[in-house]
C-alpha positions in Angstrom: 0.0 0.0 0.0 1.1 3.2 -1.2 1.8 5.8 2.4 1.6 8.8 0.7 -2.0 7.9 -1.2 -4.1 9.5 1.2 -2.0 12.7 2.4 -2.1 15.6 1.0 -0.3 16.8 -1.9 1.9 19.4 0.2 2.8 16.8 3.1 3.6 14.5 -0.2 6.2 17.1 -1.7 7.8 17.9 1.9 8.6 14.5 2.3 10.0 14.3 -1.0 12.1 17.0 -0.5 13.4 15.3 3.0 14.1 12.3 1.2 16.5 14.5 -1.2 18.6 16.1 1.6 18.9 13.1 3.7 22.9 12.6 3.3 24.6 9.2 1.5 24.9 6.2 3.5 28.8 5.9 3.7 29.8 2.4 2.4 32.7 2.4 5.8 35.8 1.6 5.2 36.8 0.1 1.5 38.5 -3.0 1.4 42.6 -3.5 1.6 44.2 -3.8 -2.0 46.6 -7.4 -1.7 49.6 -6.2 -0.2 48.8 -2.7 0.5 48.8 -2.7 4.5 51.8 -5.3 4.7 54.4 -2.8 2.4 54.0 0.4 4.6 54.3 -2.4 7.7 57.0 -4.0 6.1 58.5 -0.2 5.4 58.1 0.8 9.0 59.8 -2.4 10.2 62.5 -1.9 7.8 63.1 1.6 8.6 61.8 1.0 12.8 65.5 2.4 13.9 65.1 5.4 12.0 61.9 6.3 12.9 62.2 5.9 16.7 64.3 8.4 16.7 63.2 10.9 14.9 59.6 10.0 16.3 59.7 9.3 19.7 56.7 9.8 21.6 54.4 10.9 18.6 52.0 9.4 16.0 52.9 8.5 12.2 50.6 7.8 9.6 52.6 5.7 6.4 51.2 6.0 3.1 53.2 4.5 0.2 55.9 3.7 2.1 56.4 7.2 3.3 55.8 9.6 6.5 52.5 11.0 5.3 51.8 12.7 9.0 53.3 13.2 11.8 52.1 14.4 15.5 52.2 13.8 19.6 48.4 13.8 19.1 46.8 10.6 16.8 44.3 13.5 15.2 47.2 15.8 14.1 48.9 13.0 12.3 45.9 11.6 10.9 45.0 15.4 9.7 48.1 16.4 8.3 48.1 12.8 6.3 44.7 13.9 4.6 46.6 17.1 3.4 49.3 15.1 2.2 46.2 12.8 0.0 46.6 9.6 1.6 43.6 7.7 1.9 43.9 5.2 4.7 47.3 5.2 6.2 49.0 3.0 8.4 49.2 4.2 11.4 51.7 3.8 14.6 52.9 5.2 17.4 56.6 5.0 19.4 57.5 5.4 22.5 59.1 8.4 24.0 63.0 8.2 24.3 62.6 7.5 28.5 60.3 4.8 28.2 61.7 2.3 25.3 64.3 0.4 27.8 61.3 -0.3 30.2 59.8 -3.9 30.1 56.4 -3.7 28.0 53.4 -5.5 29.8 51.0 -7.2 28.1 47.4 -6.2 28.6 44.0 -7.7 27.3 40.7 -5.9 27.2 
C-alpha cells in the first residue's frame, strides 16, 4: 500500500524533499588492496630504527611507504596525512626516548 496515497499533496512534496537532503549512506571503510597494509608495515619495520628516533613519543601515519603525518596527538597525524592525499594510512605510534628500555606488559581488554 502506497503511504503517501491518502496525504495531501503538500505533506507529499515535503517529504520528497526530505528524502532529497537526507545525506549518502557511507559504504565504511573500502576493502585492503593485496599487499597494501603489509608494504608500509614491512616499510616501517624496515626503517623502525630510524623512525624511533626521529619519532619518539608521537603518531605516524605511512602511506606509500612514506611519512604521510606526523604528531604527539593521533588526530594531528591523521589530519596532516589527509593534506598530504593519503587515503587510509598505516598508522603507529613509538615510544618516548625515557620509556623504550622499560619492560612492556601485556594487557588484554
Amino acid at each position: 500500500m502506497n503511504k503517501s496515497r491518502g496525504q495531501p499533496k503538500r505533506i507529499r512534496e515535503a517529504q520528497t524533499q526530505y528524502e532529497a537532503k537526507k545525506r549518502p549512506k557511507t559504504a565504511g571503510p573500502r576493502p585492503m588492496a593485496s599487499g597494501e597494509l603489509s608494504a608500509d608495515w614491512q616499510w616501517v619495520q624496515a626503517h623502525r630504527a630510524q623512525l624511533e628516533e626521529q619519532y619518539a613519543g608521537r603518531w605516524i601515519a605511512v602511506s606509500n611507504k612514506k611519512v604521510a603525518g606526523a604528531g604527539i596527538k593521533l588526530s594531528t597525524a591523521l589530519k596532516q596525512a589527509k593534506l598530504a592525499g593519503a587515503v587510509d594510512p598505516f598508522v603507529t605510534a613509538f615510544k618516548p626516548t625515557r620509556f623504550r628500555k622499560q619492560p612492556q606488559v601485556p594487557q588484554w581488554l
